[in-house]
C-alpha positions as YAML, in Angstrom:
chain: A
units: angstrom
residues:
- id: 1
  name: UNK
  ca: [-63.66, 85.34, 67.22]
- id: 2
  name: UNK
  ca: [-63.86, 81.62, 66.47]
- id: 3
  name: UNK
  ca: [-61.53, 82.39, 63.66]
- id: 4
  name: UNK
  ca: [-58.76, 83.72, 65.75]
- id: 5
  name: UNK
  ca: [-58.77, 80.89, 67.99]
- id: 6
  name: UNK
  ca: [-58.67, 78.28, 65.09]
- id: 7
  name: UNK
  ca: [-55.40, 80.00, 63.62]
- id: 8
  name: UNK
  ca: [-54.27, 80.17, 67.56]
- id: 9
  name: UNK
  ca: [-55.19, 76.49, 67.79]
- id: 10
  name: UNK
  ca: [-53.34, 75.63, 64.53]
- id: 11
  name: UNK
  ca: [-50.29, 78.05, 65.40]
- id: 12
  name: UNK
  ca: [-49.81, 76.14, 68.47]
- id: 13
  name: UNK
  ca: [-50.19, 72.38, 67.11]
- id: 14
  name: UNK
  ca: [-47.92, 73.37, 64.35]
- id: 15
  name: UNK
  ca: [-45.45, 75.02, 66.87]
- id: 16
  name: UNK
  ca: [-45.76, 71.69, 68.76]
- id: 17
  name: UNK
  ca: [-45.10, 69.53, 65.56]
- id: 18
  name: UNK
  ca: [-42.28, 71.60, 64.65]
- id: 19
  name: UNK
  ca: [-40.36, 71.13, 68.20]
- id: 20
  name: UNK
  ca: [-41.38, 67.54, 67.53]
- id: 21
  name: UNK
  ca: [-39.70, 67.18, 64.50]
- id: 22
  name: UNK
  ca: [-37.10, 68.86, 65.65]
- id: 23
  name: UNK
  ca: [-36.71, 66.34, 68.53]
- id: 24
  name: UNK
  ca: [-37.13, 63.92, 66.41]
- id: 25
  name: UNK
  ca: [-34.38, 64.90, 64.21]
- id: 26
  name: UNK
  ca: [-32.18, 65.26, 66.94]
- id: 27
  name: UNK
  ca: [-32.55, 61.75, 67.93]
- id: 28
  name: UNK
  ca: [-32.13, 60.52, 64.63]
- id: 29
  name: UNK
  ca: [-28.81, 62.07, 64.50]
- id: 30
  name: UNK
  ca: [-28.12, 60.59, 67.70]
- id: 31
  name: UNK
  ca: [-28.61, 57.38, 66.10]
- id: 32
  name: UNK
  ca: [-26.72, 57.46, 63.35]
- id: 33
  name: UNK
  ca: [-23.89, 59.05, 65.35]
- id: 34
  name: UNK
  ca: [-24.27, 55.61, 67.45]
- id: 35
  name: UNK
  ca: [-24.83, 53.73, 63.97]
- id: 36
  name: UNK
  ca: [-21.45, 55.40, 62.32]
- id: 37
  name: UNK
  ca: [-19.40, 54.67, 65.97]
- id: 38
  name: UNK
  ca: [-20.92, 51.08, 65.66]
- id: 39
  name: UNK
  ca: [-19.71, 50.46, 62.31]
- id: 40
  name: UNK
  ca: [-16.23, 52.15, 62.54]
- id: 41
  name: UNK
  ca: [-15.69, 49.91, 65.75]
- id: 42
  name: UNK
  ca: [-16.59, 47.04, 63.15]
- id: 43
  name: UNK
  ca: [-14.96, 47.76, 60.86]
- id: 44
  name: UNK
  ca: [-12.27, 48.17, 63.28]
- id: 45
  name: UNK
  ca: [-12.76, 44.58, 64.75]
- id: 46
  name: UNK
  ca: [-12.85, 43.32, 60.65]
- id: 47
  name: UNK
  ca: [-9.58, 44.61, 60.16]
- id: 48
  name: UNK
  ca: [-7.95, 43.17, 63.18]
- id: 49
  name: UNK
  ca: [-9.52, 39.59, 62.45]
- id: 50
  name: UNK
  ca: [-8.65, 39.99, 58.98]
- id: 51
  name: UNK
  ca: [-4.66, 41.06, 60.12]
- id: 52
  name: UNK
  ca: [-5.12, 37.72, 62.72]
- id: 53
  name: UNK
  ca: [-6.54, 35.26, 59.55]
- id: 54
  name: UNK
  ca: [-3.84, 36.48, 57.47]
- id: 55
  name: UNK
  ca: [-0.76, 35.96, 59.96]
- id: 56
  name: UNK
  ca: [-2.64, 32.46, 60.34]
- id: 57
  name: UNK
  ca: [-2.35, 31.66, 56.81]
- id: 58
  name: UNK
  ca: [1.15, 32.79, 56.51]
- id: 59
  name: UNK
  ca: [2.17, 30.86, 59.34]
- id: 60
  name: UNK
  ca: [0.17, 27.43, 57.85]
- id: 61
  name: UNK
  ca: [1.99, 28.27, 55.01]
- id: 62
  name: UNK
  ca: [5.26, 28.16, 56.54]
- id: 63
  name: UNK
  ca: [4.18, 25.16, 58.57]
- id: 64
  name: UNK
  ca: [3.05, 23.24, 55.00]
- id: 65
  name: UNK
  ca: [6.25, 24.19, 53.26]
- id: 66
  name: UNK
  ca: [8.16, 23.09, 55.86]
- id: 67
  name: UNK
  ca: [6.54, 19.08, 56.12]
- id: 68
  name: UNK
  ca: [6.78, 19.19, 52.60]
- id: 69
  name: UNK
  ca: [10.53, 19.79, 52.28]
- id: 70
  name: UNK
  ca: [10.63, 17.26, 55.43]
- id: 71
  name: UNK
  ca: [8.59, 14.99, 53.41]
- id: 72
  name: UNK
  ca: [10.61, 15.57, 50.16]
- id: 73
  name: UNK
  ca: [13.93, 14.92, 52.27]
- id: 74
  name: UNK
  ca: [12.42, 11.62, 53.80]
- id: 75
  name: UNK
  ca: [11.21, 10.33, 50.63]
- id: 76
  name: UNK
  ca: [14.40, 11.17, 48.82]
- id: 77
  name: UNK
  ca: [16.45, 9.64, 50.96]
- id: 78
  name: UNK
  ca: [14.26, 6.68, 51.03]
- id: 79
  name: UNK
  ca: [14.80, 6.32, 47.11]
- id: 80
  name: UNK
  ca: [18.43, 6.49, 47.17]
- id: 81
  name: UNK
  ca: [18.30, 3.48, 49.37]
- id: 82
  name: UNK
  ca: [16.26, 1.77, 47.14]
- id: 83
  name: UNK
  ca: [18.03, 2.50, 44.25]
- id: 84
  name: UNK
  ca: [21.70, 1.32, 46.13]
- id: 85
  name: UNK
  ca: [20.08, -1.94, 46.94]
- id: 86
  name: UNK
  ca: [18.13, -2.43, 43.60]
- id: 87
  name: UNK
  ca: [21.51, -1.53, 41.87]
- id: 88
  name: UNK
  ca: [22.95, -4.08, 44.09]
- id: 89
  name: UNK
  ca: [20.59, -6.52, 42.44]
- id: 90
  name: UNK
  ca: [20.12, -5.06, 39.02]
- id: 91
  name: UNK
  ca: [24.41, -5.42, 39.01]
- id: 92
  name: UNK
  ca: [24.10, -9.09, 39.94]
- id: 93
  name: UNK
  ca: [20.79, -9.79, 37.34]
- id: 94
  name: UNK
  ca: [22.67, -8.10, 34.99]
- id: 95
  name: UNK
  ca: [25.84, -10.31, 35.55]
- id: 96
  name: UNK
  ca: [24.01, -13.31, 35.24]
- id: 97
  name: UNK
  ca: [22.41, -12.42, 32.07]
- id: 98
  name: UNK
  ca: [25.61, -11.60, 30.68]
- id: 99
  name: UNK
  ca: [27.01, -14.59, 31.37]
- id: 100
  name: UNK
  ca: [23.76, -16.31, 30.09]
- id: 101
  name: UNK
  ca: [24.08, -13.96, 26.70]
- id: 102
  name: UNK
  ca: [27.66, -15.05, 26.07]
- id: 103
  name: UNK
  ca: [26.83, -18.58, 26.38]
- id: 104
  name: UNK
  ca: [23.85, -17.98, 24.13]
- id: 105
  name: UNK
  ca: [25.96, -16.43, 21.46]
- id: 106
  name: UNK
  ca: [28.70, -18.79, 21.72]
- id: 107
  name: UNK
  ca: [26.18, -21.17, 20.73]
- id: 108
  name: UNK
  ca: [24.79, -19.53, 17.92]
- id: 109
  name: UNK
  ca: [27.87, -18.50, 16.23]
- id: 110
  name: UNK
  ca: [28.49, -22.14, 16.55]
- id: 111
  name: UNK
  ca: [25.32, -22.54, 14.88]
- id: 112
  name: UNK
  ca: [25.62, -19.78, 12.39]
- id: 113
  name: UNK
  ca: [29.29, -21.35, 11.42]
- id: 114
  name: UNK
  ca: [27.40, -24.78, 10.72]
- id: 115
  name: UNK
  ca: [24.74, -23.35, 8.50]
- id: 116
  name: UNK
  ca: [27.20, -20.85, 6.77]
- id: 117
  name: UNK
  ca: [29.32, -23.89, 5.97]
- id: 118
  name: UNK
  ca: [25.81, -26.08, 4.74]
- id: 119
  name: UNK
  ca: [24.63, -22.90, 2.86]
- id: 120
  name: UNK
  ca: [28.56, -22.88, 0.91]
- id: 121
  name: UNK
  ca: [27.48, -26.01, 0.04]
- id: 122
  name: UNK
  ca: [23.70, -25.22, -1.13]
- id: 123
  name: UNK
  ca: [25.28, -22.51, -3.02]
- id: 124
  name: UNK
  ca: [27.96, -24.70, -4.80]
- id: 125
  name: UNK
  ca: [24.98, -27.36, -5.41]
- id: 126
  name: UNK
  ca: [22.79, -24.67, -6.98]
- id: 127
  name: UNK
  ca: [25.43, -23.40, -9.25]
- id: 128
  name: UNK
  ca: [26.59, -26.98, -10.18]
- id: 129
  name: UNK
  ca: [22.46, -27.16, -11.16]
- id: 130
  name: UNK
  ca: [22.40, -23.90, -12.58]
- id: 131
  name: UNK
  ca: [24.92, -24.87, -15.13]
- id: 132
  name: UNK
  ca: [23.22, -28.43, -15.98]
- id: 133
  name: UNK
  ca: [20.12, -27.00, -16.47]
- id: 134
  name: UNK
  ca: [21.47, -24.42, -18.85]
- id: 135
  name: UNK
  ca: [23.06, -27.18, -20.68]
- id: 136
  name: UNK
  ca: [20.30, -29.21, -20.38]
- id: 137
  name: UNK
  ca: [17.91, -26.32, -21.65]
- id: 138
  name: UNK
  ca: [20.57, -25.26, -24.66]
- id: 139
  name: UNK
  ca: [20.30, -29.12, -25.71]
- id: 140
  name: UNK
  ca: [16.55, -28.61, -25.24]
- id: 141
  name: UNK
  ca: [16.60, -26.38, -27.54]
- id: 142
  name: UNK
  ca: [18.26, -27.81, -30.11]
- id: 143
  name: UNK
  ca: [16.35, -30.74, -29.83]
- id: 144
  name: UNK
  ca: [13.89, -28.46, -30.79]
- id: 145
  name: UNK
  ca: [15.90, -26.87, -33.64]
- id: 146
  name: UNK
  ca: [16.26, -30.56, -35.34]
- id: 147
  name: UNK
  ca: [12.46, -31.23, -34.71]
- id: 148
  name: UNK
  ca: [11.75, -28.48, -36.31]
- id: 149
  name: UNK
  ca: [13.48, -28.83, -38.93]
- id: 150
  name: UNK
  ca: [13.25, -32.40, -39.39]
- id: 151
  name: UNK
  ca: [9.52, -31.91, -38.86]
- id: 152
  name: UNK
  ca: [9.25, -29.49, -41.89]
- id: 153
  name: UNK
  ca: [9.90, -31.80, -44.55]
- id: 154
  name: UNK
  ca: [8.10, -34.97, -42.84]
- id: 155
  name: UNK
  ca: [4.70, -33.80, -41.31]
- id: 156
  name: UNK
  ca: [1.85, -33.20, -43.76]
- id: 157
  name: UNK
  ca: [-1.03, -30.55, -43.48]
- id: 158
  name: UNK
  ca: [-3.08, -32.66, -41.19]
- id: 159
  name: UNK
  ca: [-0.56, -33.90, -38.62]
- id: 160
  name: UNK
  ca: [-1.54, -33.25, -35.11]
- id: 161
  name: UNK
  ca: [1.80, -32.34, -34.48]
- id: 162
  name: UNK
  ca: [3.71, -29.70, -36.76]
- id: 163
  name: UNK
  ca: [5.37, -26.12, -37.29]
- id: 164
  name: UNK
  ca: [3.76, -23.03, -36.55]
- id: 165
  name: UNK
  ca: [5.39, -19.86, -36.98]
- id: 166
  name: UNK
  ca: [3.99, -17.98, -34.17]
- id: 167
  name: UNK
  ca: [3.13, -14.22, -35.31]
- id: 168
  name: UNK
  ca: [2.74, -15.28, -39.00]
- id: 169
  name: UNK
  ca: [-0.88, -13.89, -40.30]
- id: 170
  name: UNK
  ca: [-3.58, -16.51, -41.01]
- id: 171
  name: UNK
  ca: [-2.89, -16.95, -44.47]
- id: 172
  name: UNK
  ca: [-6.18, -19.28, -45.55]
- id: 173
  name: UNK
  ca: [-8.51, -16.32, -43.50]
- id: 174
  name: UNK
  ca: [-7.09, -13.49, -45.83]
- id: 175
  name: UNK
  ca: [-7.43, -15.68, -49.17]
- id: 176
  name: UNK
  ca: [-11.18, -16.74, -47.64]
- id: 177
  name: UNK
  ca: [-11.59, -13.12, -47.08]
- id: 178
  name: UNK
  ca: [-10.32, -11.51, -50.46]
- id: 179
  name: UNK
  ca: [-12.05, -13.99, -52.87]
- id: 180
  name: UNK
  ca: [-15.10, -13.05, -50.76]
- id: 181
  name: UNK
  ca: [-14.85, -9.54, -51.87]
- id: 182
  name: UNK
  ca: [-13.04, -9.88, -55.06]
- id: 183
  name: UNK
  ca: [-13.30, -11.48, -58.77]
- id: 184
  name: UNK
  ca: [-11.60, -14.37, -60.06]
- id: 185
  name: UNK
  ca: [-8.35, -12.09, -61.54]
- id: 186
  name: UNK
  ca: [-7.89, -9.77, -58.56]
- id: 187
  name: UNK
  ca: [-8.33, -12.22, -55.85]
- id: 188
  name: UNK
  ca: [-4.59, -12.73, -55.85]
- id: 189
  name: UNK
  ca: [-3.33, -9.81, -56.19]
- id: 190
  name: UNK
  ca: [-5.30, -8.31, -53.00]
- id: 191
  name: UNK
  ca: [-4.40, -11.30, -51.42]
- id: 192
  name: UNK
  ca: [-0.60, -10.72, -52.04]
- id: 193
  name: UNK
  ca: [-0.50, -7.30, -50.77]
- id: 194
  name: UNK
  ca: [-2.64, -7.41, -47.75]
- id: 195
  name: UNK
  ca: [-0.73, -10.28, -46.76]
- id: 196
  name: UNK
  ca: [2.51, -8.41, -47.21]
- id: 197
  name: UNK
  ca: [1.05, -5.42, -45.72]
- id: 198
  name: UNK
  ca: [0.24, -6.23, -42.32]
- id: 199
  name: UNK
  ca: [3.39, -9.29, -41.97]
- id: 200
  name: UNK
  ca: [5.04, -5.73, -42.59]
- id: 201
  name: UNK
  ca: [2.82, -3.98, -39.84]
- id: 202
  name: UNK
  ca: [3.37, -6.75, -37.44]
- id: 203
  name: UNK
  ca: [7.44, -7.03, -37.91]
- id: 204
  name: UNK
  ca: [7.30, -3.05, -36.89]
- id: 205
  name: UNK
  ca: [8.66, -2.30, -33.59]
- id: 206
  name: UNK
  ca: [7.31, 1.10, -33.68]
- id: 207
  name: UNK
  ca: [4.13, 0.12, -33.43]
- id: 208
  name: UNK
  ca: [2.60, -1.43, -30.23]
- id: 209
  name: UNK
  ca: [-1.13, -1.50, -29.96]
- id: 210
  name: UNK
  ca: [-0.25, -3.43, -26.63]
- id: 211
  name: UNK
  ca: [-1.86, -2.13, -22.81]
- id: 212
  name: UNK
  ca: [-1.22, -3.55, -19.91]
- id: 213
  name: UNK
  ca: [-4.10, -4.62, -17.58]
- id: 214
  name: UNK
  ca: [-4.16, -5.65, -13.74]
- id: 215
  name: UNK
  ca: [-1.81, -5.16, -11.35]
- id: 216
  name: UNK
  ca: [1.30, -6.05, -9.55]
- id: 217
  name: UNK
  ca: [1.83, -9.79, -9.71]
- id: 218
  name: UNK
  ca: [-0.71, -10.25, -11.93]
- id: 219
  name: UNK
  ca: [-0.35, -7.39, -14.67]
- id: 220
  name: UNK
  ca: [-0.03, -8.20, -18.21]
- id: 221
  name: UNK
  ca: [0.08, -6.83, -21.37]
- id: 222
  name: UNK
  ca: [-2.64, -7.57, -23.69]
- id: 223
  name: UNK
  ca: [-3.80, -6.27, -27.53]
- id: 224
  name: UNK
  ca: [-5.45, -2.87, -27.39]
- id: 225
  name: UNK
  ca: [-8.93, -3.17, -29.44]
- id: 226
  name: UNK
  ca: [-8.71, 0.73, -29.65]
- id: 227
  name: UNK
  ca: [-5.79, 0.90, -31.38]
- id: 228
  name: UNK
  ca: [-6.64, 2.75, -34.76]
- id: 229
  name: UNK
  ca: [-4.60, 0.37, -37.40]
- id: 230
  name: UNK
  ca: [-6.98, -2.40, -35.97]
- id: 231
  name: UNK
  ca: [-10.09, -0.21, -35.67]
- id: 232
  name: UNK
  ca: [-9.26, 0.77, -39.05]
- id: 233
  name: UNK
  ca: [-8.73, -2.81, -39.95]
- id: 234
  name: UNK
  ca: [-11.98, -4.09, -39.26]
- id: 235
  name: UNK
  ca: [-13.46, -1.32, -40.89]
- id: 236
  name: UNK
  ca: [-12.14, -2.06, -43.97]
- id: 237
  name: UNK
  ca: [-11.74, -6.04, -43.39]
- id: 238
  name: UNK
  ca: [-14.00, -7.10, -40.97]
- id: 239
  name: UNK
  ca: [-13.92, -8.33, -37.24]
- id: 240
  name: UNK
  ca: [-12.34, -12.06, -38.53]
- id: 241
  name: UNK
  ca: [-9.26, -10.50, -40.41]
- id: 242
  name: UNK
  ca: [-8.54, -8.33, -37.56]
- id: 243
  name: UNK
  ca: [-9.18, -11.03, -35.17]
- id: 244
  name: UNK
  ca: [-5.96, -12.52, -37.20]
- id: 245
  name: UNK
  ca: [-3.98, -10.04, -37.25]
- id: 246
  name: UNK
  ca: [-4.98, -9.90, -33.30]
- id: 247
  name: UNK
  ca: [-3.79, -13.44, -32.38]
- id: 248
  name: UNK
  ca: [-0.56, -13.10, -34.54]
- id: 249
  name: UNK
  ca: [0.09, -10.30, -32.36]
- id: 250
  name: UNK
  ca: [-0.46, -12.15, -29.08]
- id: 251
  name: UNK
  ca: [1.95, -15.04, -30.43]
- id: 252
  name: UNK
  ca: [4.64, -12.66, -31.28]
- id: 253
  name: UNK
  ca: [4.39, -11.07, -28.37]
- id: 254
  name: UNK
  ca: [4.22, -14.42, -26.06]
- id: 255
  name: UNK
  ca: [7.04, -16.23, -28.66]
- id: 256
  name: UNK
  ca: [9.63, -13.46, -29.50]
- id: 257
  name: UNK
  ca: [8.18, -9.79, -27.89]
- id: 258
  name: UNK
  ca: [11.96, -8.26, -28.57]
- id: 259
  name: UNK
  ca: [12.37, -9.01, -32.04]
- id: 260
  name: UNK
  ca: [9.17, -8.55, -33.94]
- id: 261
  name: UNK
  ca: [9.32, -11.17, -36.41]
- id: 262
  name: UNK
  ca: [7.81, -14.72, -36.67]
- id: 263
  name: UNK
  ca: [9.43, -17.74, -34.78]
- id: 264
  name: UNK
  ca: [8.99, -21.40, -35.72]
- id: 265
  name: UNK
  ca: [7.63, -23.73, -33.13]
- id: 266
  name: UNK
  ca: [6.78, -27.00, -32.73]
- id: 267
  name: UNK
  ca: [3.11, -26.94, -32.10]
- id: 268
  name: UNK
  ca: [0.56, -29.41, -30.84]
- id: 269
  name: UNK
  ca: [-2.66, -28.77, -33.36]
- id: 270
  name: UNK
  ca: [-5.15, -31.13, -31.33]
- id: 271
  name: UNK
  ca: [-4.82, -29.68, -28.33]
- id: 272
  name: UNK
  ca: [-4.21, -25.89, -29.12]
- id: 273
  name: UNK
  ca: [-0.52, -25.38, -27.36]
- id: 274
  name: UNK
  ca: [3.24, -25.82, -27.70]
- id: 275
  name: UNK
  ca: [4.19, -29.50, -28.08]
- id: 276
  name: UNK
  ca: [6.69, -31.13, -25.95]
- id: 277
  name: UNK
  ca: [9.62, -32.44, -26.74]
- id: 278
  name: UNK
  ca: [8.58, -36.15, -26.04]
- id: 279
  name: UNK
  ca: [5.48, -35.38, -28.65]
- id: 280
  name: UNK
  ca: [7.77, -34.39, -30.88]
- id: 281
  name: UNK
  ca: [10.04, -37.08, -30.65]
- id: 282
  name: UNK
  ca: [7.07, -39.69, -30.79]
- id: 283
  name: UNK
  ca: [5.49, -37.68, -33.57]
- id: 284
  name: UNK
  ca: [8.78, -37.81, -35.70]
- id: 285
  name: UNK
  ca: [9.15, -41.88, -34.65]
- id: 286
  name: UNK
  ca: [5.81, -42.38, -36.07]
- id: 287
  name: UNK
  ca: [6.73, -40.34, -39.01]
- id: 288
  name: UNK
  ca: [9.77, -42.04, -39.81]
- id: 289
  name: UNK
  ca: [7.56, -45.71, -39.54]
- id: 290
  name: UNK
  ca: [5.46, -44.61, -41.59]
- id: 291
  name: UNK
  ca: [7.89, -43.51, -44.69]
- id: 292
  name: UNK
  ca: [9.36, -46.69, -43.99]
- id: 293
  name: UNK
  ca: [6.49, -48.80, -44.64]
- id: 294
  name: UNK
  ca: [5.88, -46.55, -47.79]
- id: 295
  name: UNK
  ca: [9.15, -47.50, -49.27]
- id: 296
  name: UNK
  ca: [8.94, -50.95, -48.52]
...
């Protein structure tokens, strides 16, 4: 009995739950009918204030682009009449400085005539002391010549001032040298050749054991040490015989570089460098004296 009435109970509070459910989906669905009417009408509303912002914008637009092609109009018009009147000027400026040009250049070629004329002149000085100074360096030289040769026959071994041939081999090193290494009866002989030989080497214009060092203003061309005839040299001779042969080579190449032979010159033995002409002179003077006295 008590069983019956539990399943009754139950059967009833379950029947009750169910028509409670039921309600309660029935209002749910109510609401979400409201909820989807709610959202349509917003979305509804959306679209027209969306349609409204948009026409706004257009019509800002519109108002924008039509200032700005005001503006652009205003602001043109304002330049042209700036440029008229600063054309106005500019044409006037531009007038004046023309005027102040042509006065300018009138002057100058005035000026330029003047120093065209005093540079025809310069030039006609400097050609007038072109020519003496080639004269007076071709009679120079022949002063030169006749010391020399005068010179020759009057200066003695120990005069301070006498002829050197300039890229002529140390003759006294090469004799010191070959009776230093050979006996009494070949000690000419060697002497002979090696003189001959390397005079010979040295009046060869094929061969240049020259390299030039520095550069631009201040290059030069010097003796290469590496060059094998004067590695091979001191070798066989020694560092003072190729040291010879060395300076010979720096004279020829200082006195007469294009034609590779020895030149006379009148040299100044106390003081290690080319005499001058008024050493010369005085040196031959004193000379002369001197041979005087002797015959007298």
């Amino acid at each position: 009995m008590d069983v019956d009435e539990d399943t009754k109970r139950i059967e009833e509070e379950l029947n009750e739950t169910m028509v409670e459910i039921e309600k309660l989906k029935k209002e749910l669905k109510e609401e979400m009918k409201e909820i989807r009417e709610e959202i349509e009408k917003l979305k509804k509303e959306l679209k027209e204030e969306l349609k409204e912002t948009r026409e706004e914008i257009e019509k800002l637009k519109k108002e924008l682009k039509e200032r700005k092609e005001d503006l652009e109009k205003k602001i043109e018009e304002k330049l042209k009449k700036i440029r008229k009147e600063h054309n106005e000027e500019l044409k006037n400026v531009i007038t004046e400085k023309n005027e102040m040009v042509r006065i300018v250049m009138k002057d100058n070629d005035k000026k330029l005539e003047e120093k065209r004329c005093e540079l025809e002149e310069l030039e006609d000085t400097n050609s007038t002391l072109i020519i003496k100074e080639r004269q007076s360096t071709g009679e120079i030289q022949e002063a030169f010549t006749e010391l020399i040769r005068g010179l020759r026959d009057l200066s003695c071994e120990g005069s301070l001032i006498r002829v050197k041939r300039m890229g002529q081999v140390d003759e006294k090193l090469f004799m010191k040298v070959c009776k230093q290494k050979f006996i009494d009866e070949n000690v000419e002989v060697e002497y002979a050749m090696l003189c001959s030989k390397w005079q010979n080497a040295l009046n060869d214009s094929a061969w240049h054991p020259f390299k030039r060092v520095g550069t631009g203003e201040n290059m030069k061309e010097v003796v290469d040490d590496e060059d094998e005839k004067l590695k091979s040299l001191r070798e066989e001779w020694g560092e003072d015989v190729k040291n010879a042969v060395k300076t010979a080579l720096e004279e020829m190449n200082e006195f007469n570089p294009s034609g590779r032979y020895s030149v006379p010159v009148l040299w100044n033995f106390e003081h290690g460098r080319k005499a001058t002409l008024k050493e010369g002179i005085a040196h031959m003077t004193q000379q002369i004296k001197n041979l005087k006295r002797k015959r007298t």
